[in-house]
Steps between C-alpha positions, in 0.01 A plus 500: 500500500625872404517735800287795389618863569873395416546489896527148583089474606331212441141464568458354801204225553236633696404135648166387325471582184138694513162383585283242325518494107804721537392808621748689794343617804461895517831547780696296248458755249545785705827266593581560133385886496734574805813301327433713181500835685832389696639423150392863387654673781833318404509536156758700322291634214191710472328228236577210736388692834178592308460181320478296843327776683209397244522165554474582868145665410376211304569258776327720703240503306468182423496409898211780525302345192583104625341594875177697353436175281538300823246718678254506199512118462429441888228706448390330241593183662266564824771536730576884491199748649303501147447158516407457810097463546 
């Protein structure tokens, strides 16, 4: 495997590999988001720092979007308060 960043990194494994069908938990991709923004605040060049500062934000994102989708589908489910009769 190729460290990324030039620096010797290698991605490090994060224990299970996600939930069910393949799908990470929301703190493992704010795992991800955090490791991109340490990246940014050690890289060299302005494209690189920006580059992984907006990979930070789509992890983020992503996290945000994965733990709404869990709360609509436990809705849905009958578990969450919508569901409940």
């Amino acid at each position: 495997m190729e460290p990324f960043c030039g620096d010797g990194v290698y991605p490090q494994p994060r224990g299970r590999m996600g939930l069910a069908g393949g799908v990470s938990s929301p703190d493992e991709l704010r795992s991800y988001a955090v490791d991109c923004a340490r990246l940014a605040r050690a890289a060299a060049q302005p494209h690189d720092k920006a580059r992984l500062l907006n990979m930070a934000r789509a992890w983020t994102e992503l996290a945000d979007r994965l733990e709404k989708l869990s709360r609509i589908g436990s809705d849905v489910g009958g578990t969450g308060a919508a569901g409940k009769r």
